[in-house]
C-alpha positions in Angstrom: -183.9 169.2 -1.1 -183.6 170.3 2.4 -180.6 169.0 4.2 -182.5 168.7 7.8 -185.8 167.3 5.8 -184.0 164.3 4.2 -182.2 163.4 7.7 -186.1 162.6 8.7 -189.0 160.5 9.4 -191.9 161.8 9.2 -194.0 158.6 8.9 -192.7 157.6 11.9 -193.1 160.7 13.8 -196.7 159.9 12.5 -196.8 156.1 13.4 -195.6 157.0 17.0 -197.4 159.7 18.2 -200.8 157.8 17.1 -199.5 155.1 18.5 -199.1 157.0 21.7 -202.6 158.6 21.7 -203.9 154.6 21.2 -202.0 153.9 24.8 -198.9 152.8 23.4 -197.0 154.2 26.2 -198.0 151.8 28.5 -196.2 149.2 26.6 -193.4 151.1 24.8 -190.3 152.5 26.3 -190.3 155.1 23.8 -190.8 157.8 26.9 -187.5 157.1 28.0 -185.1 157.6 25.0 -186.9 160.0 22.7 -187.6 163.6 23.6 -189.9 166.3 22.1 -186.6 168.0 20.3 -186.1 164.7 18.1 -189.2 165.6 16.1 -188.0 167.0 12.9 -192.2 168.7 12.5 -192.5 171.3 14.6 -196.0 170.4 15.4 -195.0 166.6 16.3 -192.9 168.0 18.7 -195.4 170.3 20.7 -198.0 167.3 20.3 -195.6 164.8 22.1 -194.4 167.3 24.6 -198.1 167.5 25.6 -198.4 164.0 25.9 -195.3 163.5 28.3 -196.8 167.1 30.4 -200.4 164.8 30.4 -198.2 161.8 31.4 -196.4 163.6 34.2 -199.6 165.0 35.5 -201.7 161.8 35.6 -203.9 162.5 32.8 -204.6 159.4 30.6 -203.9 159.1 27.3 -206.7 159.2 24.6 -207.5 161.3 21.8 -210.4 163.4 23.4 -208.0 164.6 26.1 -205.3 165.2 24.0 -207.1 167.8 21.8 -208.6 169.2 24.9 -205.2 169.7 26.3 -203.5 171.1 23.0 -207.1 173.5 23.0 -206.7 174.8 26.4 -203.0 175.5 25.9 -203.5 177.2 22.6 -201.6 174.8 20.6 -204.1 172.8 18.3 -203.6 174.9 15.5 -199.8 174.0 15.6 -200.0 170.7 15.5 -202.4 170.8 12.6 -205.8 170.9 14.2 -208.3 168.6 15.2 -208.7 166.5 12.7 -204.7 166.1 11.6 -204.5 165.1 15.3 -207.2 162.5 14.9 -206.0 160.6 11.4 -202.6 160.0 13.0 -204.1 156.8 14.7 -204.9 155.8 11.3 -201.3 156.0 11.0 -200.9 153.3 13.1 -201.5 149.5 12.4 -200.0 147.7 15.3 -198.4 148.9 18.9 -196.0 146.6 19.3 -193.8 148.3 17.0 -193.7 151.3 18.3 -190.3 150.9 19.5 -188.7 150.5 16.7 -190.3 153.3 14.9 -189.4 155.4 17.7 -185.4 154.5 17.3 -186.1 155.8 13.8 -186.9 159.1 14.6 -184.0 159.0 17.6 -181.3 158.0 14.6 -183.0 160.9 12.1 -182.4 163.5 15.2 -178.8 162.2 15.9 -178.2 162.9 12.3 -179.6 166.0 12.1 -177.3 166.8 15.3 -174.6 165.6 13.8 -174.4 167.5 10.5 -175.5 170.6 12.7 -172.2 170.2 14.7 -170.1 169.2 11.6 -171.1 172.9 10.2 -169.9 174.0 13.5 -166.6 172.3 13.7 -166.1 173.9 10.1 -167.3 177.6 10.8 -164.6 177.6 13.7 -161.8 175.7 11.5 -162.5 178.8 8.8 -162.9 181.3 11.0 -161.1 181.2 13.8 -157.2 180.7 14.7 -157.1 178.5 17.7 -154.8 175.9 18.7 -154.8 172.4 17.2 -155.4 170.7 20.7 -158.0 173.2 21.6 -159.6 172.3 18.1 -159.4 168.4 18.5 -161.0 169.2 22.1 -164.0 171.6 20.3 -164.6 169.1 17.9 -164.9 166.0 20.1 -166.7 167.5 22.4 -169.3 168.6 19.9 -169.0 164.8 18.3 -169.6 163.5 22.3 -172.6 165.1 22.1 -174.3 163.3 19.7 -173.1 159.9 21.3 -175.3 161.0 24.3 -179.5 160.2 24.0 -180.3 162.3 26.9 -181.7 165.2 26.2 -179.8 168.8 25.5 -179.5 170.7 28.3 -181.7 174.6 27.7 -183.4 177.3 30.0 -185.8 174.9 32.4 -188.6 176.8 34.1 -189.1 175.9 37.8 -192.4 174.3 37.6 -190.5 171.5 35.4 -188.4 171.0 37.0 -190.2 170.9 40.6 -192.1 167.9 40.1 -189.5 165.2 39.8 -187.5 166.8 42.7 -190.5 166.5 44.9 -190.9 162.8 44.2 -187.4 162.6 45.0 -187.7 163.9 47.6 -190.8 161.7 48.5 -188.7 158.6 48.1 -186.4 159.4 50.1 -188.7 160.5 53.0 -190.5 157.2 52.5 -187.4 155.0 52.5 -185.1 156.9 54.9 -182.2 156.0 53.3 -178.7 157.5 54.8 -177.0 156.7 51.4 -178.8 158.8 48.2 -175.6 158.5 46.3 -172.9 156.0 45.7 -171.7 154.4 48.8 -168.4 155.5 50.4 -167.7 152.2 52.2 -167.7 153.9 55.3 -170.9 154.4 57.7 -169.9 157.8 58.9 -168.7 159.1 56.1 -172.1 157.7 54.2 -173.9 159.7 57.2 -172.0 162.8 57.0 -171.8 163.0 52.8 -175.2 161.0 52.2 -173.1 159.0 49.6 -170.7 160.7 46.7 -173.2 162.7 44.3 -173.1 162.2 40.6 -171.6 165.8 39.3 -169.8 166.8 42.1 -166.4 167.9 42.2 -164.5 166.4 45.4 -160.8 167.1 46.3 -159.1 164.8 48.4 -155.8 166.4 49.8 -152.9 165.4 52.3 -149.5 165.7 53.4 -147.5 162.8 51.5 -147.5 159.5 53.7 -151.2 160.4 54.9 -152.6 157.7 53.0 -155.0 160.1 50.2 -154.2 157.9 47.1 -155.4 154.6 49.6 -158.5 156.3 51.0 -158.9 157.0 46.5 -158.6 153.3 46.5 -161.0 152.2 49.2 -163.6 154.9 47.4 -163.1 153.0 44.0 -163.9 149.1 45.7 -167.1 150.4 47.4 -168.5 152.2 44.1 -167.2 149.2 42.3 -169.0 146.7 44.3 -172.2 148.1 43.5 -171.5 147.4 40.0 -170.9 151.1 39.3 -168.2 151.8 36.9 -165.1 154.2 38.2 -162.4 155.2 35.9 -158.8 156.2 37.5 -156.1 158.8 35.7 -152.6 157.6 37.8 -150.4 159.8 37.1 -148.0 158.9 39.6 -148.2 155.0 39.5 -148.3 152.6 36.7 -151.3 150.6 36.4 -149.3 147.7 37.9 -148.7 149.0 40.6 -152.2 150.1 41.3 -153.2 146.5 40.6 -150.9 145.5 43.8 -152.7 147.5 45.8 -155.8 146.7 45.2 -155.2 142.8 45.7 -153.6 144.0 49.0 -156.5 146.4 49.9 -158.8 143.3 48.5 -157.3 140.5 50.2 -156.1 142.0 53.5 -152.2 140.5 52.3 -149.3 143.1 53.5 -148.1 145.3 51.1 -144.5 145.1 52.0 -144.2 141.1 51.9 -146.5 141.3 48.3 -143.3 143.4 47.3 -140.9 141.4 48.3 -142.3 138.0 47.7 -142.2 136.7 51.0 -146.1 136.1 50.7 -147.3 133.2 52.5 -148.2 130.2 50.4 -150.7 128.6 52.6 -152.5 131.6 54.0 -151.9 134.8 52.2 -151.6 133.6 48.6 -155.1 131.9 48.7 -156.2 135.5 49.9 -155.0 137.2 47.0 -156.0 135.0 44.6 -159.6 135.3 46.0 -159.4 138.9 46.1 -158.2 138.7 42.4 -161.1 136.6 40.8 -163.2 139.2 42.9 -161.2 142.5 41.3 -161.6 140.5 37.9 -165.3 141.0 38.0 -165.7 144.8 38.7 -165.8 147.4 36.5 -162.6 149.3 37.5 -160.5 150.9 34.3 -157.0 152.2 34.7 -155.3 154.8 32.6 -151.6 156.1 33.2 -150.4 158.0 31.0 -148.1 160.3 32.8 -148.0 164.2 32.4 -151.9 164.4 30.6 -153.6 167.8 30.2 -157.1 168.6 31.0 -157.9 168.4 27.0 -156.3 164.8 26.9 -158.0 163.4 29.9 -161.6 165.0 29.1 -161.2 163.0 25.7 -159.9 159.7 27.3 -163.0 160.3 30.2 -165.2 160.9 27.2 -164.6 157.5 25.6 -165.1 155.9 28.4 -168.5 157.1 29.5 -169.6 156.3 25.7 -168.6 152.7 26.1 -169.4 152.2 29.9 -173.0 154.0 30.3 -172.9 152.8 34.1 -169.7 155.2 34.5 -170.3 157.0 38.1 -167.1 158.4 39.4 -163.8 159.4 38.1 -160.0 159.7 40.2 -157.3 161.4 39.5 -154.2 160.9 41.2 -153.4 163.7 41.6 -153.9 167.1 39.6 -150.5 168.4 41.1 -148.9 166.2 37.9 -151.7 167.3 34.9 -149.8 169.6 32.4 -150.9 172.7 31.1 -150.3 175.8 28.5 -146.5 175.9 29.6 -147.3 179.7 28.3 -149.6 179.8 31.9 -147.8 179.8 35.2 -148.4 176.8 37.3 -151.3 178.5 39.6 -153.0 179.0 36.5 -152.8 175.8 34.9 -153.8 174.1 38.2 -157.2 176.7 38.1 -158.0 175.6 34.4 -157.2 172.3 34.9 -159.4 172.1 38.6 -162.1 174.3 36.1 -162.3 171.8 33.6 -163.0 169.2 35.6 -165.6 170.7 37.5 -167.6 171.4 34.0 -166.5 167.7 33.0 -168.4 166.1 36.0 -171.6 167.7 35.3 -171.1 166.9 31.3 -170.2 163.2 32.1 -172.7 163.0 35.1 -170.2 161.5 37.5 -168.8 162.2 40.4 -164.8 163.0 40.2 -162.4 162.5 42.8 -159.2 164.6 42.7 -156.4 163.9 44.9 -153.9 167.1 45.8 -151.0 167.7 47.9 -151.0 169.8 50.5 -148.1 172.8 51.0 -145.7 172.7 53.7 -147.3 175.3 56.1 -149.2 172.9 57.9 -146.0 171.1 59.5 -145.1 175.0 60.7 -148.1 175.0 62.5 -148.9 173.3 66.5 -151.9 171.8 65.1 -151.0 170.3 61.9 -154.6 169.5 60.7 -155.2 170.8 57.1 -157.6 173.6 56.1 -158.7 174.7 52.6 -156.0 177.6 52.6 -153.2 174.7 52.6 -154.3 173.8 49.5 -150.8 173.9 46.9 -150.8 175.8 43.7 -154.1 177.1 43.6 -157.2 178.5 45.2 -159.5 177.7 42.1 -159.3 174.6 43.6 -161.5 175.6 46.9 -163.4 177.6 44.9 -164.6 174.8 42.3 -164.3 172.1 44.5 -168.2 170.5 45.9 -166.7 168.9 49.0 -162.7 168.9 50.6 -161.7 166.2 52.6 -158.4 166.3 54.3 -156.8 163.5 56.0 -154.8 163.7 59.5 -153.0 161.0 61.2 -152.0 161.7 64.5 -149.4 159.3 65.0 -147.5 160.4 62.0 -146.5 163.4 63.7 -146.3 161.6 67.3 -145.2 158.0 66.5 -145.6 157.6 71.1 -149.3 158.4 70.6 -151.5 156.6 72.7 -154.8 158.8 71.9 -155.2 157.8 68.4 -152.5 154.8 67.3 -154.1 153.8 63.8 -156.7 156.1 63.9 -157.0 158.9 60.6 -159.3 161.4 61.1 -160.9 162.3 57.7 -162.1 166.0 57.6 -164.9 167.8 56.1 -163.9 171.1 55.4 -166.3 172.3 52.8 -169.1 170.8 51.5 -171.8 172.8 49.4 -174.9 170.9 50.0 -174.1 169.7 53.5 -172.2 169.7 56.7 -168.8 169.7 57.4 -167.6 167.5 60.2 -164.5 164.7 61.1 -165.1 161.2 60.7 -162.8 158.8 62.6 -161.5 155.9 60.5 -158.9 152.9 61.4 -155.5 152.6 59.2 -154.4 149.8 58.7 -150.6 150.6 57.4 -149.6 147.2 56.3 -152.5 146.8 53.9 -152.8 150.3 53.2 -156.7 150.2 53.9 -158.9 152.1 55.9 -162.0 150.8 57.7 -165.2 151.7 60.1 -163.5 152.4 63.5 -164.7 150.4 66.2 -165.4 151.0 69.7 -164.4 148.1 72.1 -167.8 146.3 72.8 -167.6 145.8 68.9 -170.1 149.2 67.5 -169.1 151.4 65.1 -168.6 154.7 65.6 
């Protein structure tokens, strides 16, 4: 027997598309997990492709217009003809079921994927001489995509692909919202960046002491808050550590005296322990393994998505510390690694913020505000990167200032679907947290 035809359903591939054509859409959330490629019968699958193309076009659902759809488009013959298209209601005794006959045919598929991959995994084992961490990445990768019920990504023509922009786009016209990704935290930098966008690549770089990895953190409380998952690589700083700074970010407590102990009991303490019952309920994950490669962090960032489906952004702190093939210089392990995590931020769908150090030709210079050529190690980075944001405090290079005294200037140097532009933010040192600068009658600028 047919490998692929005993991984199948074929009475429920029956059972749901009648079910469809009775109006069980209207009921069933079948739409939104199963896609026309789960259909083991080749005809099932053009006959419920038609019915999401009548669906996305308004047309209702009922046998009549089905067959005149699958007629016009030349397709009734596929499916089995008229009369094979009318005996699957038959098929169907109830529609509140549907549902469950429709995970059926999603489980068949995933199996069907799975052994498909499997024969890959072995074909490259046998025939090619790769090595092992590149073969544990191949294979989980290929496992990773069977975890995932959206549908595989293939050539999309336009007109597919224009109607659920347009509507998009509709929605936001109709509810002019500044913010169509995940909120920054910051007005501005919401107005400027129109959120952070789910696949884009952002690099966050500084000179050490500008305060990158506590913007990073300010990013991750904001997307947090909304109850959006963010996952952070720290390379640099245990997980501990990170924890500190949070409850100081949180609870508006001074770093140095959290350090040190000399905490307040009657005012300060009270603060962090507030701000830790409110860290304690937000869907922040921590990894620190020190020295990870591209390969190990994909697999870690992999897991994670699989477990935490809400999983929107991604930090690493800070790619300057990500191994590589020691057989690679260091320009070109920074380029594969700044590569790979480009590709893994569409794969993921997430948004991933990478922190980088700057090199020292910006203190050479009279104005010592960062552009895209001070980037260390590597230009891939510019190249890949969606947006660069640079930081630049003033007063770290004139400690007298009386222009901009707290004041970081954030800076939009690139940014592929947007402007570029400087946002003004207040630093506050002792907690290590940025906010909305305001003006002195109390607006935000």
């Amino acid at each position: 027997m047919d490998a692929q035809l005993h991984l199948s359903n074929i009475e429920a591939e029956r059972v749901v598309l009648g079910g469809l054509i009775m109006g069980g859409y209207q009921t069933s959330s079948i739409t939104q997990f199963l896609v026309a490629d789960d259909f083991y019968r080749e005809g099932h699958s053009i006959l419920y492709q038609t019915i999401m193309d009548m669906l996305a076009e308004n047309i209702v659902i009922e046998l009549p217009a089905v067959v005149s759809k699958l007629i016009s488009s030349q397709q009734i013959e596929k499916v089995g003809g008229t009369n094979y298209v009318a005996n699957l209601i038959n098929q169907t005794a109830s529609l509140y079921n549907l549902d469950y006959y429709g995970t059926l045919i999603k489980e068949s598929a995933q199996k069907r994927a799975l052994l498909k991959n499997l024969k890959e995994i072995e074909q490259k084992l046998l025939t090619e001489d790769i090595p092992l961490p590149e073969m544990f990445d191949f294979a989980e990768s290929r496992l990773f995509e069977v975890t995932q019920s959206s549908e595989s990504k293939d050539w999309q023509d336009i007109a597919s692909i224009l109607g659920k922009e347009f509507v998009r786009i509709q929605n936001l016209i109709e509810n002019r919202n500044e913010v169509s990704g995940m909120d920054t935290g910051f007005i501005d930098l919401n107005k400027l960046l129109a959120g952070f966008q789910r696949t884009d690549l952002i690099v966050l770089a500084a000179r050490p002491a500008m305060g990158k990895t506590a913007l990073a953190l300010n990013f991750m409380l904001a997307v947090a808050r909304e109850g959006v998952g963010v996952g952070m690589f720290s390379l640099e700083m245990s997980a501990g550590q990170l924890v500190t700074r949070l409850l100081c970010l949180e609870g508006k407590v001074d770093a140095g005296k959290v350090r040190t102990g000399f905490v307040s009991r009657e005012h300060e303490l009270p603060r962090l322990i507030q701000a830790s019952d409110s860290l304690y309920q937000m869907p922040i994950f921590l990894d620190d393994e020190a020295g990870i490669n591209i390969n190990q962090l994909r697999s870690k960032a992999r897991r994670l998505k699989v477990t935490n489906k809400n999983l929107g952004m991604i930090i690493i702190d800070y790619i300057g510390l990500m191994t590589g093939d020691k057989r690679m210089s260091r320009q070109e392990q920074v380029s594969e690694s700044s590569r790979g995590l480009k590709a893994l931020a569409k794969e993921l769908d997430v948004c991933i913020i990478v922190l980088s150090q700057l090199n020292r030709g910006v203190e050479s210079r009279t104005d010592k505000r960062p552009m895209p050529s001070d980037l260390r190690e590597s230009g891939a980075i510019e190249q890949d990167a969606d947006i660069i944001m640079f930081i630049y405090r003033d007063e770290y290079y004139n400690p007298t200032t009386t222009s901009a005294p707290g004041v970081a200037e954030v800076i939009i140097a690139k940014q592929r679907n947007g402007s570029v532009g400087t946002v003004k933010l207040a630093f506050i040192k002792e907690f290590t947290r940025f906010e909305n600068l305001m003006e002195e009658g109390g607006d935000y600028i």
